[in-house]
C-alpha positions in Angstrom: 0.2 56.4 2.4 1.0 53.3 1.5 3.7 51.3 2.6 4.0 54.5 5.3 3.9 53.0 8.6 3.9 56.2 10.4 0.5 58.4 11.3 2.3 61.4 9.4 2.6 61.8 5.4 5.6 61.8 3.7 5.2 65.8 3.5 4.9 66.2 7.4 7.8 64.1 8.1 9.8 66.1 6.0 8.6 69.3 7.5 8.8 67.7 10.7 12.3 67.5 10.0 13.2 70.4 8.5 12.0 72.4 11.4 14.0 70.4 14.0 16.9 70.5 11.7 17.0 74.3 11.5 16.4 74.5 15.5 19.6 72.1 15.5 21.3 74.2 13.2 20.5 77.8 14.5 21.6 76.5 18.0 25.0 75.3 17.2 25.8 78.1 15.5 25.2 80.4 18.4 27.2 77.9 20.4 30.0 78.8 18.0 29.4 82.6 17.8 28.8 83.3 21.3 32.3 82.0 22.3 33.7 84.1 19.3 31.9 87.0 21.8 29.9 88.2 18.6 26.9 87.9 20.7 26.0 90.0 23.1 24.1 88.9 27.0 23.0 85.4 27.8 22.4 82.6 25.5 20.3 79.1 26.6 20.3 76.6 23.7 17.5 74.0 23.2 19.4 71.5 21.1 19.2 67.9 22.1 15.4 68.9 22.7 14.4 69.7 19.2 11.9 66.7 19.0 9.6 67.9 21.9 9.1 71.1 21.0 8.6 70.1 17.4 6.0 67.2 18.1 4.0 69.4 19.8 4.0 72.4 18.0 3.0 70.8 14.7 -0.8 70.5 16.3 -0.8 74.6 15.9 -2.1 77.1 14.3 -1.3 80.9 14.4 -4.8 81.2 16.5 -3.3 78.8 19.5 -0.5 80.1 21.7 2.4 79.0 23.5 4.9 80.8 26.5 8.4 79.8 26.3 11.2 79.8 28.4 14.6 81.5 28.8 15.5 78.5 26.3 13.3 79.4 23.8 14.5 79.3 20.6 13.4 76.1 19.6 9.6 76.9 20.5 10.3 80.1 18.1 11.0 78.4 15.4 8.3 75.4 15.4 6.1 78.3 16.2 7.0 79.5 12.6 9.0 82.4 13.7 11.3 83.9 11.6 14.9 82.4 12.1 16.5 85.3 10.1 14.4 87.8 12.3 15.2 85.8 15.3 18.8 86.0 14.8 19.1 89.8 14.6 17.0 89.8 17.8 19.9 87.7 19.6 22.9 89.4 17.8 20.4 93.1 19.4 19.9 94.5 16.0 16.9 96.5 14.3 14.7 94.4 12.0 15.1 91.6 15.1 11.7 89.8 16.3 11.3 92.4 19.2 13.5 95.0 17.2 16.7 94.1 19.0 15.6 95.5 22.2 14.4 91.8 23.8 17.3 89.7 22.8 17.6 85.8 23.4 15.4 85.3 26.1 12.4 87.8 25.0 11.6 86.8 21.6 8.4 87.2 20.4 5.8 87.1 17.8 2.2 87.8 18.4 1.2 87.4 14.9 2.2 83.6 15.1 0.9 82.9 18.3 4.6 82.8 20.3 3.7 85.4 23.6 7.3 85.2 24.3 10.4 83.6 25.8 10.3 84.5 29.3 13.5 84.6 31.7 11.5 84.2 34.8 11.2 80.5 35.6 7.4 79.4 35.3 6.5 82.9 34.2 4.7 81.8 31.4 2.2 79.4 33.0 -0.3 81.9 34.1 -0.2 84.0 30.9 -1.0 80.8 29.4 -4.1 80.6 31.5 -5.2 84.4 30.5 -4.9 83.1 26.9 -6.6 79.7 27.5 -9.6 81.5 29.1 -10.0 84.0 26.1 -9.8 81.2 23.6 -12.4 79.1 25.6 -14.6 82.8 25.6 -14.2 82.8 21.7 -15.7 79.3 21.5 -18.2 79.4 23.6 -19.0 82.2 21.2 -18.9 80.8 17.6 -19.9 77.0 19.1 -16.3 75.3 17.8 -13.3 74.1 18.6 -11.3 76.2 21.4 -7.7 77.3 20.1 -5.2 76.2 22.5 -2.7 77.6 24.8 0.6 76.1 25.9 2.9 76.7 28.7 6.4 75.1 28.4 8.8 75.1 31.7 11.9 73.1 32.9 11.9 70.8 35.5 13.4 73.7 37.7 10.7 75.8 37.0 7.7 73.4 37.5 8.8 74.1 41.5 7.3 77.7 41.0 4.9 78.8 42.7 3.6 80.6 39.7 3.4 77.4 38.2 1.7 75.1 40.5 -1.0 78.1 41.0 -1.4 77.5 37.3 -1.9 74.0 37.4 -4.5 74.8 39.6 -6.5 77.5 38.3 -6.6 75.8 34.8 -8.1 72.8 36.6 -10.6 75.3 38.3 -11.6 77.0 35.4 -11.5 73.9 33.1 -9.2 76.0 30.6 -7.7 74.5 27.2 -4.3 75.0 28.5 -1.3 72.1 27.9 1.3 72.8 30.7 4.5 71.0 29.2 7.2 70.0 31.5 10.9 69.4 29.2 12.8 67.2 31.7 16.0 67.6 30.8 17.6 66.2 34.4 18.6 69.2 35.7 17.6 72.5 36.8 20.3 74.8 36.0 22.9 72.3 37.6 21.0 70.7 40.1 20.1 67.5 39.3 15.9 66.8 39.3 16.3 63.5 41.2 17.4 66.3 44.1 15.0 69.0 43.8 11.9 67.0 43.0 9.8 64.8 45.5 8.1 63.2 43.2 9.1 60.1 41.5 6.5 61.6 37.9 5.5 64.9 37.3 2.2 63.2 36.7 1.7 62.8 40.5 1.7 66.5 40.3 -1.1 66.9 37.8 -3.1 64.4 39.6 -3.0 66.3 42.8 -4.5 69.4 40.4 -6.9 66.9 38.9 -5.6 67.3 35.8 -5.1 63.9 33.8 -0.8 63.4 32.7 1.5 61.8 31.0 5.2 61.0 30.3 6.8 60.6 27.1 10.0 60.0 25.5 11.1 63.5 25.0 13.7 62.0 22.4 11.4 60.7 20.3 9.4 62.7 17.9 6.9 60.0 17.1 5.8 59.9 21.0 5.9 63.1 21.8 3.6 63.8 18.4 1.1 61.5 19.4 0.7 61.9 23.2 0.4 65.9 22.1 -2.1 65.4 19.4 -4.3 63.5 21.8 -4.3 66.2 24.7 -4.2 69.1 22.7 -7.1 67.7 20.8 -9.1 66.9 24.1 -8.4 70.5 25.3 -10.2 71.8 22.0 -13.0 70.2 22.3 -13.9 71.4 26.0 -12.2 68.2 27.5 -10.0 71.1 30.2 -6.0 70.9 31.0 -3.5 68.4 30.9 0.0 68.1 31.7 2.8 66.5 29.5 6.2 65.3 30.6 8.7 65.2 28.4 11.8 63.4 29.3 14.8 64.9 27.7 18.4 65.9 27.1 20.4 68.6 26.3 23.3 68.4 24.7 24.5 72.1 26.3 25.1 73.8 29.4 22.4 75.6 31.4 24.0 78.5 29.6 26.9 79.5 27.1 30.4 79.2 29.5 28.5 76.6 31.6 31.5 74.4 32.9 29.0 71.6 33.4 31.0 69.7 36.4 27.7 68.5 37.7 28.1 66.2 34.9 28.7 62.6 35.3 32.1 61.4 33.4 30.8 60.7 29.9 27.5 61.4 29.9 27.8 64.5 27.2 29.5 61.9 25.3 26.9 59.2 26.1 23.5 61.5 25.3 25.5 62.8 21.7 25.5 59.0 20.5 22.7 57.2 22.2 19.9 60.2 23.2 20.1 62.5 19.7 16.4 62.9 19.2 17.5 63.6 14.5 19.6 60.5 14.9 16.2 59.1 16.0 14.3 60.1 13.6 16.5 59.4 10.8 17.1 55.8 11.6 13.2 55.4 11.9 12.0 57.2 8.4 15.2 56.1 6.2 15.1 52.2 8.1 11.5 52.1 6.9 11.6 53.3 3.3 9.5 56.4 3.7 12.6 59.1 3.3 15.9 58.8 1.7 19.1 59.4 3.1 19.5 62.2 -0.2 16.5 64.1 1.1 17.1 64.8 4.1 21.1 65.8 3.0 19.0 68.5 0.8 17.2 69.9 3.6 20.4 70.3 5.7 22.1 71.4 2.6 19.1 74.0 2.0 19.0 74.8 6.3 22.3 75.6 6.3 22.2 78.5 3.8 19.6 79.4 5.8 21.5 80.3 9.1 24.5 81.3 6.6 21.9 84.1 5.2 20.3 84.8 9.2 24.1 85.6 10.6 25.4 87.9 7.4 22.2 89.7 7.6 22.5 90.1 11.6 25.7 91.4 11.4 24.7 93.8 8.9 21.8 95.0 10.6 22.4 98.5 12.4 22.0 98.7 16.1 19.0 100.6 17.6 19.2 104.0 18.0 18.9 106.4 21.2 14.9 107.2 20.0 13.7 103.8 19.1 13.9 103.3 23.4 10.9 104.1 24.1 8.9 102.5 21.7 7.0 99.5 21.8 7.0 99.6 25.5 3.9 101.0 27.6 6.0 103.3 29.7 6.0 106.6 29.6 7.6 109.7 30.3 
């Protein structure tokens, strides 16, 4: 580590980037398919955000687990799921995360921990609490550390109902549950500064008696450390907290999103000054740890990634009238 001024080794920052490259990549690629009309239903893209989710994320293991949001993606993929998987699941083919039968906003992968991208607002709060209390169960058991759990909402969603209930029973139960708000500005296209009281989502957690903070949600290095300290606290019995995440993103609420809530140059302004890679480039490269070449590999190497996700996507063959009813409790 030495001459390394950051907490993470050369091998994490690379990874660090490397997974918020690939969320950057995958996302801008649907941008550009989804207009094409290759892409069936409704699309939410999490780029601009890529630092937050990856911070966070890179405290996991398989055992912890996290609920997403309608703009999942970017949790998928931190989470370690499968981008080539995950892309057949968008484009609704067999061989997708949830078989092509969930699409964007259901992906999911129990066997890495992700419960699912959720397109109820808030929805995944309280199953955050049902896996928070079995994890705390499990230790009490064995006498270790607790795996975590961790709910991710919008600003638009942290006005649930669902969610401020969650908030509450975490509290009550003293659960190992991390209830991240990504404040991007704007739920849907109403602006936060309108549809929240509250000057800090921290206020809220206080009035739950949970302990909060607020980070730079465009910086990876602050949203990595404020997350290693609470999800490290929750572990070892120390109960819920919330973290705010301050944030942009550099899309619509959806695909076709006009955006004239926008303020005249503000796309423009968030592009140059608020790009959470630029960031992190300028900090690893400016201090010697990283070269400019390696990182240009890892793009190089990311995008024949998503290349190799949306040939194979394509290909994939559509489910069929009898894989309906399967993996689904109903039944007839």
């Amino acid at each position: 580590m030495a001459g390394n001024p950051f907490p993470q080794s050369r091998e994490q920052l690379l990874q660090a980037y490397r997974t918020m490259r690939t969320i950057r990549e995958f996302e801008e690629r649907l941008h550009i398919d989804f207009a094409r009309g290759d892409i069936p239903g409704f699309v939410h893209l999490y780029a601009g955000e890529e630092a937050a989710g990856t911070g966070i994320i890179m405290h996991l293991t398989d055992g912890d687990r996290i609920a997403s949001t309608h703009r999942g993606h970017g949790h998928c993929i931190a989470k370690g799921v499968d981008p080539v998987a995950m892309m057949k699941e968008i484009y609704g083919k067999k061989g997708g995360s949830c078989e092509g039968k969930g699409g964007s906003m259901h992906i999911a992968d129990l066997g890495k921990g992700m419960m699912g991208a959720n397109g109820i607002l808030g929805a995944g709060a309280p199953l955050v609490c049902g896996a928070a209390l079995a994890a705390k169960f499990r230790a009490q058991k064995t006498g270790g550390p607790s795996d975590v759990a961790i709910s991710f909402v919008g600003d638009g969603a942290s006005n649930q109902g669902t969610f401020l209930e969650s908030l509450n029973l975490a509290a009550v139960w003293n659960l190992p549950a991390i209830f991240v708000v990504e404040n991007n500005g704007y739920a849907e296209s109403t602006s936060r500064d309108y549809g929240v009281a509250v000057d800090s989502y921290v206020d809220r957690a206080t009035g739950f008696g949970l302990p909060g903070v607020t980070v730079d949600g465009t910086d990876f290095f602050a949203v990595h450390e404020a997350a290693g300290e609470i999800i490290e606290r929750a572990r070892r019995g120390g109960g819920p907290a919330l973290l705010e995440c301050k944030m942009v993103r550099f899309h619509g609420h959806f695909e076709g999103d006009a955006q004239t809530y926008r303020a005249p140059g503000e796309l423009e302004d968030i592009r140059s000054n608020h790009d959470c890679l630029k960031k992190f480039t300028a900090a690893v490269t400016g201090a010697g740890v990283l070269t400019a070449a390696e990182l240009q590999a890892i793009d190089h190497e990311v995008l024949g990634l998503i290349e190799r996700a949306v040939a194979e996507a394509k290909a994939a063959p559509l489910p069929t009238q009898a894989d309906l009813l399967t993996d689904v409790y109903v039944r007839y």
